[in-house]
C-alpha positions, 0 to 999 in steps of 0.5 A: 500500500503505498498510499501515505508513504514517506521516504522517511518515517523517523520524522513523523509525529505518530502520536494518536490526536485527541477523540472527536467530542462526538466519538464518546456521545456516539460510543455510549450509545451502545449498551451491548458491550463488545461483539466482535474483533476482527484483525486481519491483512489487506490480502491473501496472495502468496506474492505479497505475503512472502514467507507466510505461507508453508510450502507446498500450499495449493489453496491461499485463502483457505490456509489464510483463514486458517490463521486469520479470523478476518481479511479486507477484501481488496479484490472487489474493488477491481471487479465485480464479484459475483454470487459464484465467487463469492460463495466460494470464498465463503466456502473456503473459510471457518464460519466465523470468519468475516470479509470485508468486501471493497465496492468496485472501482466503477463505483468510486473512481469511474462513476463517481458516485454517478449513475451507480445504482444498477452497479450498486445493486448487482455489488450488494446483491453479490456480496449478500451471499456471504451470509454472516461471513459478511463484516461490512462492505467499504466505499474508499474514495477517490484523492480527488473526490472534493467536498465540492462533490458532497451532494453526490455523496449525500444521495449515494449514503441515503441511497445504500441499501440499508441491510448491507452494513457500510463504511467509507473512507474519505481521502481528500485533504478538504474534508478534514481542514474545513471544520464545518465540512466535516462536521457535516459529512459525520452528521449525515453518516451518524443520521445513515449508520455509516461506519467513518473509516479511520486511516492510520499512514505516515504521509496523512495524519489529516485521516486520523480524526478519531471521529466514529459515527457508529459503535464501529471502528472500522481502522486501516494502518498502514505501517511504515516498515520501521521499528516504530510500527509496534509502538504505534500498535502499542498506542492503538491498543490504549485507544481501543481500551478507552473506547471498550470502556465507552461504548465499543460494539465491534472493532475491525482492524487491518494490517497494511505495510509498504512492504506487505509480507510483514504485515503478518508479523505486526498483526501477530503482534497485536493480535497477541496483546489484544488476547492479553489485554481484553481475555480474547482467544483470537489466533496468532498467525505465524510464518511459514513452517517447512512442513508440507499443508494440504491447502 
């Protein structure tokens, strides 16, 4: 993932801002207490995820699942999946495994929030088919969606078909400097049960807003390769902590890297202080043995 990478990240304040006013009003809603927490990587290739799988592996999803409780699915975001795929991803993992589909690209990036209904409607009607293996979907917009551009956004959010759980990731800088910009784009997703992605990446402190809109924080960090990458999962696991305490429902955290094959490494890592800290048995992933698999 090379969105928000610096050539050098020693030079980057890491340090987590303030919660949004808001984030605790929003939290305290929920009176269920925790319900789920969801870890995982951005991918399952082999390619990418170098040294994390055992040789000899034939099936990547399926030995991934066996590790991971979780994947965002990136994959959707460059073609539209249908209900045959998706339901044999579905059929390769656990059953309390989760996917996190992307919307496609024509959605976000060609149409632009234009004339996407009958793109909408094939996507959810695919993605559906998950089941209860469905987490949520998530929208990324484009850098260059402005919020001069916000009426589109606007329709799009009331337009979703509300049994399809979503969040969506705002890019452009211009959403987060304008205060009142903001505040508006939050309202609308609280009024719509829209989950507000927050980004954690070198190159955009402006993504961490550290404003939810729901019970959910859905969370995408990006690590920078540097040895800082464990303190920065060690700060987040502090944050989380406080947001149990107010409200949390469901946390779903994904691991990037510039580099991605370490990304199993730091999502073992916090995986493991997670278990540690919140009495959760969530699996550790490891790296590739030699021992031959039957994936």
């Amino acid at each position: 993932m090379k969105f928000g990478q610096v050539a050098d990240p020693s030079k980057i304040d890491f340090t987590l801002p303030k919660d949004h006013p808001q984030t605790k009003f929003i939290l305290n809603q929920n009176k269920k207490g925790l319900n789920n927490i969801s870890i995982g990587c951005a991918k399952w290739n082999k390619t990418d995820l170098k040294g994390f799988y055992p040789k000899g592996t034939k099936d990547e999803l399926t030995y991934y699942a066996t590790q991971f409780n979780s994947i965002e699915l990136n994959a959707t975001f460059y073609g539209m999946p249908t209900a045959e795929q998706v339901q044999t991803w579905k059929e390769k993992t656990p059953k309390d495994f989760k996917f996190f589909p992307k919307i496609t690209n024509t959605v976000s990036h060609f149409r632009r929030l234009l004339n996407v209904t009958d793109v909408v409607t094939q996507f959810a009607s695919a993605v559906l088919n998950f089941d209860k293996k469905l987490g949520m979907v998530f929208l990324q917009l484009h850098d260059n969606f402005k919020p001069k551009d916000y009426e589109r956004l606007e329709k799009f959010v009331q337009d979703w078909p509300k049994e399809v759980p979503l969040a969506i990731e705002l890019r452009n800088t211009e959403w987060f400097t304008d205060e009142e910009v903001f505040n508006t784009v939050c309202e609308l997703f609280e009024m719509n049960n829209i989950t507000n992605i927050i980004v954690d990446t070198a190159g955009r402190r402006d993504m961490l807003h550290m404003r939810l809109t729901t019970p959910n924080a859905f969370v995408r960090y990006v690590g920078a390769n540097a040895e800082s990458d464990y303190a920065r999962l060690d700060d987040w696991l502090e944050r989380i902590k406080v947001w149990k305490k107010e409200g949390l429902q469901n946390l779903y955290f994904f691991v990037h890297q510039n580099v991605e094959k370490a990304s199993p490494l730091l999502s073992a890592y916090f995986i493991e202080n997670v278990n540690k800290e919140f009495g959760t048995d969530i699996h550790i992933p490891t790296m590739a043995s030699e021992q031959p698999t039957l994936f």
